[in-house]
Steps between C-alpha positions, in 0.01 A plus 500: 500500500833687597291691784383210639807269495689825674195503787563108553838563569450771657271302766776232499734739614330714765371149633828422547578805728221483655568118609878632578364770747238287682179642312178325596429143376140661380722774347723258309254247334273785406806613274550104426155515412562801269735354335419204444165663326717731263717162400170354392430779347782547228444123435176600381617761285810339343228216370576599151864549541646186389389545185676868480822311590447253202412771246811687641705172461414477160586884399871403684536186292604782179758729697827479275703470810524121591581619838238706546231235338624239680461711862164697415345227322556193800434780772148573380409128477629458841264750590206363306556181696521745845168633422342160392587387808398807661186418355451189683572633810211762474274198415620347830495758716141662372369163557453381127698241488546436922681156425832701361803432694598851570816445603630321192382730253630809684828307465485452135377835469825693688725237305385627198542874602785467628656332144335833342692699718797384431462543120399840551818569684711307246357708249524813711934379545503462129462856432655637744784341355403622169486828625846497663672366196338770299594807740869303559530543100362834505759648770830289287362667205500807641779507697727403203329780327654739735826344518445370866633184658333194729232579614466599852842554448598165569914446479561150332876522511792549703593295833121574640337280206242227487830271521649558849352421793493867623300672218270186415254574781469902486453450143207242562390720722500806265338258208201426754455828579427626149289158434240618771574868388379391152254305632344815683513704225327230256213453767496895591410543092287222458204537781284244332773238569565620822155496629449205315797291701396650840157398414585170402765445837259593751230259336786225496463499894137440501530109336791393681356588801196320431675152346716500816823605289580781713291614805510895503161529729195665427616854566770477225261288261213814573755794439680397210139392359420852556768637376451286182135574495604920492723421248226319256275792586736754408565327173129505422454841558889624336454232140824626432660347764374127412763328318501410179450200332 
């Protein structure tokens, strides 16, 4: 499934160059053509997949976390309803059920993975800022183990503090710096959650192009689909690298 939702994208992107450089027209829709076969083709195989997403919604519904429940349980029903939908559209387009208004259900279809995508990236923000609580504690702890000071060595005091206009803006500065210095760190140790939010980012561009929400053009749409699709692939082939729950 991951190899073949890579070559779509794949197709969507080199058409894209090849319409940008003045290929052929014969050129172009035989790549149209291509792709439009391969999209029929993971509808096929993802026939069964709504009811994955439903079994999976019902393992989230007894996380512990309410945060995490809440996230991985109402993304994998949106996605059940994405691949119900998906469903229909494979009826349409194979001729099954010719009277489906394609248009409409692709609609419903994006909306709905587009609301999964967004609770997988809530979820994905909730740990990171789990994480960077948890390594924030770790350094106080062990900074006032060895009898160190602020961390970063931050000055609070004296005419340069947070309270004068001069030494509020450096120390914001210095405050953000360690925030995304943490937040590298947290990522950099954690490559399930990074690949995981990279995954899930470039995906977000494929439904908002399609609803109309924000028009990035099928070039970006077909890289960051393949860059998503690498990502799944990689996952598959590294388990360890999936994350967990």
């Amino acid at each position: 499934m991951g190899k073949l939702r890579a070559a779509q994208y794949a197709c969507s992107l080199l058409g894209h160059a090849l319409q940008k450089h003045g290929a052929s027209p014969e050129l172009q829709r035989q790549i149209r053509q291509l792709e439009g076969h391969l999209s029929l083709g993971r509808k096929l195989l993802r026939l069964g997949n709504s009811a994955d997403a439903l079994e999976s919604a019902k393992r989230a519904v007894h996380l512990s976390d309410v945060v995490l429940r809440f996230c991985i349980t109402v993304s994998h029903l949106n996605r059940a309803l994405y691949f119900a939908c998906d469903n229909v559209l494979w009826a349409g387009k194979s001729g099954l059920a010719p009277r489906v208004d394609q248009e409409k259900w692709a609609q419903r279809s994006f909306r709905y993975y587009l609301f999964s995508l967004i609770m997988n990236l809530s979820r994905d923000a909730y740990e990171i800022r789990l994480l960077m609580e948890q390594e924030s504690s770790a350094c106080s702890r062990r900074q006032k183990g060895s009898g160190g000071g602020v961390p970063g060595g931050i000055e609070t005091g004296g005419p340069g503090g947070p309270g004068t206009p001069a030494g509020g803006l450096p120390q914001l500065a210095v405050k953000l710096q360690l925030r995304v210095l943490l937040l590298v760190r947290v990522l950099r140790g954690h490559p399930p959650l990074l690949l995981d939010v990279v995954r899930n980012a470039c995906d977000l561009f494929i439904p908002l192009d399609k609803l109309g929400l924000w028009r990035c053009g099928p070039g970006i749409v077909g890289l960051c689909g393949l860059v998503s699709s690498i990502l799944s692939i990689l996952t598959l082939i590294c388990p360890w690298l999936r994350l967990k729950p």
